[in-house]
C-alpha positions as CSV (number, residue, x, y, z in Angstrom):
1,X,11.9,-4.8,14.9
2,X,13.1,-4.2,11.9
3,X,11.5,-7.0,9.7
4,X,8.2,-5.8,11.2
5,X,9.0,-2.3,10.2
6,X,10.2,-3.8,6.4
7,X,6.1,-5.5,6.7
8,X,4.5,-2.6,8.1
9,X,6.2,-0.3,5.0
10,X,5.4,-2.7,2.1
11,X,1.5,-3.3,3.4
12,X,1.0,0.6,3.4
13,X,2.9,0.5,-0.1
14,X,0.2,-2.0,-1.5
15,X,-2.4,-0.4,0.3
16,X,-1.7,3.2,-1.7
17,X,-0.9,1.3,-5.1
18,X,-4.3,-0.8,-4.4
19,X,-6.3,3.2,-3.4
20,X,-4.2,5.3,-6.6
21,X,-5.7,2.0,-9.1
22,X,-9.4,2.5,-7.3
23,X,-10.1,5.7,-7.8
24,X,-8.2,5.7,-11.3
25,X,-11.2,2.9,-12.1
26,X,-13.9,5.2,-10.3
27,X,-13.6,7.8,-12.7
C-alpha cells in the first residue's frame, strides 16, 4: 500500500513538473 502510494505521488510529481515546463515553452 504504501509503495503504491510512494508511485502514485512521484508520477503526479513528474506529471506537474512535465505541465509547469509545457506551458513555460507555450509562451
Amino acid at each position: 500500500m504504501k509503495e503504491g502510494g510512494q508511485l502514485l505521488f512521484s508520477l503526479v510529481l513528474i506529471f506537474f513538473a512535465f505541465a509547469c515546463v509545457w506551458c513555460f515553452c507555450k509562451n
